[in-house]
GUDO-375328 format. One record per residue: residue in one letter; x, y, z of N, C-alpha, C, O, CB in turn. Coordinates in pm, whole numbers, plus 50000, padded with zeros to 5 digits. Glycine has a CB too. Example, Ala and Ser with C-alpha at 12.3 -4.5 7.8 and 13.67 -1.06 7.14 Angstrom:
2
a513194943150780512304955050780513204967050780514244966850846511314955350905 s512854977550708513674989450714512905000350787513415011450804514084994050572 
***
This chain:
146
x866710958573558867010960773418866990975673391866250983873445866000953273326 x867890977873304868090993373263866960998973173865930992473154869480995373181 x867201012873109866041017473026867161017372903868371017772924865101033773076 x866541016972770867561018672665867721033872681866771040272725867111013472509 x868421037572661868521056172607869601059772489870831059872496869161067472756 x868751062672378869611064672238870701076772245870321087672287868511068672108 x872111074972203872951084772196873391084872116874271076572092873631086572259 x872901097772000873781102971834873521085671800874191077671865876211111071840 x873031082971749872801071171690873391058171776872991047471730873411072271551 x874291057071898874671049471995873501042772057872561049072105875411056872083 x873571031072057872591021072195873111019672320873941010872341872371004872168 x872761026372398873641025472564872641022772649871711030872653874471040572633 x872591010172741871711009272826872951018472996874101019173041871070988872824 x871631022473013871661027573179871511021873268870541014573289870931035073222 x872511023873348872371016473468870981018073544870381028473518873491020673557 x870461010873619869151016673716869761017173831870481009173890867721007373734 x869161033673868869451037873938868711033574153867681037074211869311049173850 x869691026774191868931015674310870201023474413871191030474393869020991674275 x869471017374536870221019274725871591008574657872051005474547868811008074930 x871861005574811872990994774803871720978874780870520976274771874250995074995 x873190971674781872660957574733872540953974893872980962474972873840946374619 x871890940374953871790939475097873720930775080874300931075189869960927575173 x874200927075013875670919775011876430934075077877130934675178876350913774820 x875980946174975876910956875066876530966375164877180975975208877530965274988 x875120961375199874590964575347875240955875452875420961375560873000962375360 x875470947975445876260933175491877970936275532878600934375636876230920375333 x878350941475407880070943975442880190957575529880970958675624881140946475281 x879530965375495879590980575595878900969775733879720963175797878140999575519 x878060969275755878090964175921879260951775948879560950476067876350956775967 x879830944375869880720938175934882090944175935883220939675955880720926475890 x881680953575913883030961275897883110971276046884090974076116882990971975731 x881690975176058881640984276188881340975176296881320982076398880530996376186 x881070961976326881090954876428881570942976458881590933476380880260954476451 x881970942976567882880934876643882380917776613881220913776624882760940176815 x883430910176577882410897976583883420888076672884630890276672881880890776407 x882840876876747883720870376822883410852276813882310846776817883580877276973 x884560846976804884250836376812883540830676916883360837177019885070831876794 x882940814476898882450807576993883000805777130882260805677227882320797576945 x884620804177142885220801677223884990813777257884110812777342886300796077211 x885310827377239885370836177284883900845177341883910856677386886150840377202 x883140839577329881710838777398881830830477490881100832577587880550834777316 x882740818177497882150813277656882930819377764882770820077885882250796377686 x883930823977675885010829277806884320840177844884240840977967886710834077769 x883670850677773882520858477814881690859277893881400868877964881990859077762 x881200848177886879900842377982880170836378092879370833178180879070832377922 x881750833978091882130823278228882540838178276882120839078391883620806878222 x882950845978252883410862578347882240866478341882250874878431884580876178280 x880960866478289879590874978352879440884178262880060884178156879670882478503 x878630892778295877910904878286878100903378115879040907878049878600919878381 x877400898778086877270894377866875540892777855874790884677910878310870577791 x875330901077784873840902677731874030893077590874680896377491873310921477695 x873030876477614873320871677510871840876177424870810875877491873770856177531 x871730880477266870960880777206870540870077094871180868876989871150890277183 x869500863077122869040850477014867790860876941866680865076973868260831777112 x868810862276813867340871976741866930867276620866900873676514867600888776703 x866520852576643865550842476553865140844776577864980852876669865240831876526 x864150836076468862310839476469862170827476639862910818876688861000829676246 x861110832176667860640821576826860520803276728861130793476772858120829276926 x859650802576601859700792176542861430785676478861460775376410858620795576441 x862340791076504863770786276441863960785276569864650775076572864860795576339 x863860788376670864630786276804863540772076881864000764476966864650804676916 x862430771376842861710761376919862310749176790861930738076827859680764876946 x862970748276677863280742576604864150735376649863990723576680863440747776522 x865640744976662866430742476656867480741576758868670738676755866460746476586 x866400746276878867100751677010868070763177049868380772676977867740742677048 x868390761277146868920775677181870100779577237870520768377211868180780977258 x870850783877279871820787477353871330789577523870460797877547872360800177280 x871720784477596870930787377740871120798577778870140802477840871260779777856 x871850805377772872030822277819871140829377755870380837077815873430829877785 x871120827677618870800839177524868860842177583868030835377643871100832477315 x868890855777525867550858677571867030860177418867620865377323867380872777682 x865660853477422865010854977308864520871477232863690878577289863880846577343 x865040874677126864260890377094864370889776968865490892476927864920905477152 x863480886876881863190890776740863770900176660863680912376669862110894076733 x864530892076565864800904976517864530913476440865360920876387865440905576497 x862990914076414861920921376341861620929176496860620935776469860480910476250 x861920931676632861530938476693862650947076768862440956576843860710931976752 x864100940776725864800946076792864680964176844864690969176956865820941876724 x864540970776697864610984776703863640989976800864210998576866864410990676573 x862420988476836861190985976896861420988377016861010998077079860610973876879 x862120979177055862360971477227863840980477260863790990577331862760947877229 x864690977277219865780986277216865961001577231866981006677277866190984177118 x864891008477188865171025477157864401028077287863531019877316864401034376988 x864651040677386864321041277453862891052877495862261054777599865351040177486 x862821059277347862021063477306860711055277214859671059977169862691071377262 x861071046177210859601040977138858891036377252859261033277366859681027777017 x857571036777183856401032377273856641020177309856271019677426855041032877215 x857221005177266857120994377276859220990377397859570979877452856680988477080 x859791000377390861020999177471860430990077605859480989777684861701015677513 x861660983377573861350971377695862920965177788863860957377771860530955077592 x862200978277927863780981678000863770973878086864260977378194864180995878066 x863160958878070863130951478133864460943078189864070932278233862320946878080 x865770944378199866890938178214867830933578066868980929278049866440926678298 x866630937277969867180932477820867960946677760869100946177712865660926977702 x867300957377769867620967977709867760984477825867210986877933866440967877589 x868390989777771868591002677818869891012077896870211023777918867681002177891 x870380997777916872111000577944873121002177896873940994877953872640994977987 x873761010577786874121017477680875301011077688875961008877586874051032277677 x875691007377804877221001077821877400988077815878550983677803877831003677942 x876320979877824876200967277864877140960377775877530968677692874820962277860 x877760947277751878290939077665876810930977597875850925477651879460929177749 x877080932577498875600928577421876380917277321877570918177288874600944677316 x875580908077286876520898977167875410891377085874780882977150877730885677245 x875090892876963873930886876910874150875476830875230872776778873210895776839 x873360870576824873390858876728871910851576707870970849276783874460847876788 x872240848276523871360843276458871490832276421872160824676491871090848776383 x870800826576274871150809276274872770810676199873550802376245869710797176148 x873380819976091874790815076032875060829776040875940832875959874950806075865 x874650839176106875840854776129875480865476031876120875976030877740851676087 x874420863375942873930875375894872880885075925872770894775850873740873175803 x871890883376046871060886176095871870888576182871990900776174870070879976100 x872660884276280873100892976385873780901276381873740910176466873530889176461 x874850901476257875710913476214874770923276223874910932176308876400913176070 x873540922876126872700939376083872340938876244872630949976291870870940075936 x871920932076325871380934976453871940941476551871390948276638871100925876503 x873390938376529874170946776645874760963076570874990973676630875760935276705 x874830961176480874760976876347873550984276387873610996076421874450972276143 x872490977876383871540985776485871430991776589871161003476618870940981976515 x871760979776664872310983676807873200994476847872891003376927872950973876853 x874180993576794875291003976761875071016676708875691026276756876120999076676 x874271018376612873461032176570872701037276627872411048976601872841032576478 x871941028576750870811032676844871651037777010871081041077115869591016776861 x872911036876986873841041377056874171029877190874171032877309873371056177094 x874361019777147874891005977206876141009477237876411020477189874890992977112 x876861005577286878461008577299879270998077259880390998977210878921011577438 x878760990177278879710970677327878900960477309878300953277389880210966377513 x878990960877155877880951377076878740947476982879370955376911876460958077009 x878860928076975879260926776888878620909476813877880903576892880640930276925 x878730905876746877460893376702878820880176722880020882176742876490895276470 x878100867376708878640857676716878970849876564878160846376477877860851476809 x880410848776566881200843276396880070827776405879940819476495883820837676400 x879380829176268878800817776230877510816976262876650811976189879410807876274 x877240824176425875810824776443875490811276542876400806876612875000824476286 x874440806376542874260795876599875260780576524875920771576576872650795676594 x875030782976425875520768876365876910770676394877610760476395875230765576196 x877530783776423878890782476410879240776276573880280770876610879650798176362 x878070778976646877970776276812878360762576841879290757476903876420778176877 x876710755576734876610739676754877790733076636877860720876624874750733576715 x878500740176571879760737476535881320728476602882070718776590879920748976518 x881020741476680882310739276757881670732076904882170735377012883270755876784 x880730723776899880130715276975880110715277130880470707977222880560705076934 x879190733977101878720738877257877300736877231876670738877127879110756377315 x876770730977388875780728677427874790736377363874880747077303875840729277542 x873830728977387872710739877303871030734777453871400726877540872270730877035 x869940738177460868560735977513867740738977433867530749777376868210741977622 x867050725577424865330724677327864060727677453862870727677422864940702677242 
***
């Protein structure tokens, strides 16, 4: 809500002054990253070398199951594990290969969009999230593991 502020006898409320809304935190990263369909993730995965990212919570994925490729990484930790400068970087086969094909996905594609925008700012090269996310996965009625 605005503040009133009187002008020459005029009532004009002011805008409040705020960041972006997260809707247009949302369109700038889908705008800067790549997104690919389901089909076009398996053809991915059947040619290799695809870093899959499941960056649910561990409780939505013991829920709801998983994608068998994808590797589990939070995405409250991505930045963490990812940067190769933080204390918590984890160059364990998940992170540190700037080139890698990276592809994330969440439960419906809004968590993985900001995730690979991350990625991409943390200097990722070939990051791009999955259209729909998981549901768009178990959609188009690819396998899933509980």
């Amino acid at each position: 809500m605005g503040r009133t502020v009187w002008v020459t006898a005029l009532h004009v409320e002011e805008e409040a002054l705020v960041g972006k809304t997260v809707l247009q935190m949302w369109a700038e990263a889908n705008e800067q990253v790549e997104t690919i369909t389901p089909a076009e993730l398996v053809e991915e995965m059947e040619a290799g070398d695809v870093l899959l990212l499941d960056v649910r919570l561990p409780t939505e994925i013991d829920r709801r199951g998983k994608i068998e490729e994808a590797a589990p990484v939070p995405r409250q930790v991505v930045e963490w594990w990812a940067d190769p400068e933080s204390p918590y970087f984890r160059p364990d086969g998940v992170f540190g290969d700037f080139e890698q094909r990276i592809v994330t996905v969440c439960d419906g594609g809004g968590n993985g969009t900001f995730t690979a925008a991350t990625l991409q700012e943390l200097g990722y090269q070939n990051v791009a999230t999955l259209e729909g996310g998981f549901y768009g996965w178990v959609g188009a009625g690819l396998p899933v593991v509980t």
